[in-house]
C-alpha positions in Angstrom: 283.7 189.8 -106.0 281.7 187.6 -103.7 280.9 188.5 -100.2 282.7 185.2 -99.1 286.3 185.9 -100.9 286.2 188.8 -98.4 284.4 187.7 -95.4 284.5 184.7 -93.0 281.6 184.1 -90.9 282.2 183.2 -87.3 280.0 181.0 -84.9 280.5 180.7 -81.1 278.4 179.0 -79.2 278.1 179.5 -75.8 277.6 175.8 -74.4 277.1 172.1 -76.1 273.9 170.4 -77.1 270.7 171.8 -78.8 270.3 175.7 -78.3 267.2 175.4 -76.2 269.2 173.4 -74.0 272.1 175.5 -73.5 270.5 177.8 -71.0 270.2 181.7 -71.4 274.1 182.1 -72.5 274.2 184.4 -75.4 275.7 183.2 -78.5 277.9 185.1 -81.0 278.1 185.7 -84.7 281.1 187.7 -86.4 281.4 188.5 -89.6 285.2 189.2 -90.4 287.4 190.9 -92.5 289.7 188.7 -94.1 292.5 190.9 -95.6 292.5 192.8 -91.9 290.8 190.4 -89.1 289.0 193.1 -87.9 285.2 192.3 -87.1 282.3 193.8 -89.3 279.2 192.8 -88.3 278.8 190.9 -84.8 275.7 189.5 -83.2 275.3 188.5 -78.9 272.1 185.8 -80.4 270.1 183.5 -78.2 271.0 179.9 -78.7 267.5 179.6 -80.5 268.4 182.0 -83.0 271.8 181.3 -83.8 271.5 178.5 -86.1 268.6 180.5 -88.4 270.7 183.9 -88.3 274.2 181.8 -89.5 272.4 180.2 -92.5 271.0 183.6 -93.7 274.4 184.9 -93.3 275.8 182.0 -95.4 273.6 182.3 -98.1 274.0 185.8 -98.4 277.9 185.3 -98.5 278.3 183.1 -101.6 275.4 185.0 -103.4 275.7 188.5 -102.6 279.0 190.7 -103.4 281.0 192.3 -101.1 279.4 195.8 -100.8 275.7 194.4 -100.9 276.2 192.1 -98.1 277.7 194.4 -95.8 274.8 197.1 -96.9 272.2 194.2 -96.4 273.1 193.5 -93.0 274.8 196.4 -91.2 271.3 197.6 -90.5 270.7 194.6 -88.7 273.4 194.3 -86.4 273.5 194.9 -82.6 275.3 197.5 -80.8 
């Protein structure tokens, strides 16, 4: 099964307008469960980044199945 029947990407952004003008508020990324709501992956991302990391993660969920996503980017997840 796809990685996006089982996951929903989340976005927040910490202000409005372009990311380098937001100022240094970190932005987060969650990548949740959908059967439980519980977060599996999550991100604190510069405004900069945010954008780029959140359309790799997009791709990955409608190409990628479930257990090759989470594989693929667990090892890239912040603390």
């Amino acid at each position: 099964m796809k990685a996006n029947r089982e996951y929903e990407l989340r976005v927040r952004k910490s202000g409005r307008g372009p990311g380098v003008l937001r100022g240094a508020g970190a932005d987060h990324i969650e990548v949740v469960e959908i059967a439980t709501g519980e977060v599996a992956l999550f991100w604190d991302t510069q405004p900069s980044q945010t954008g780029r990391l959140a359309r790799g993660l997009r791709a990955d969920l409608a190409a990628l199945d479930a257990d090759a996503f989470i594989a693929k980017w667990r090892r890239w997840q912040t603390a």
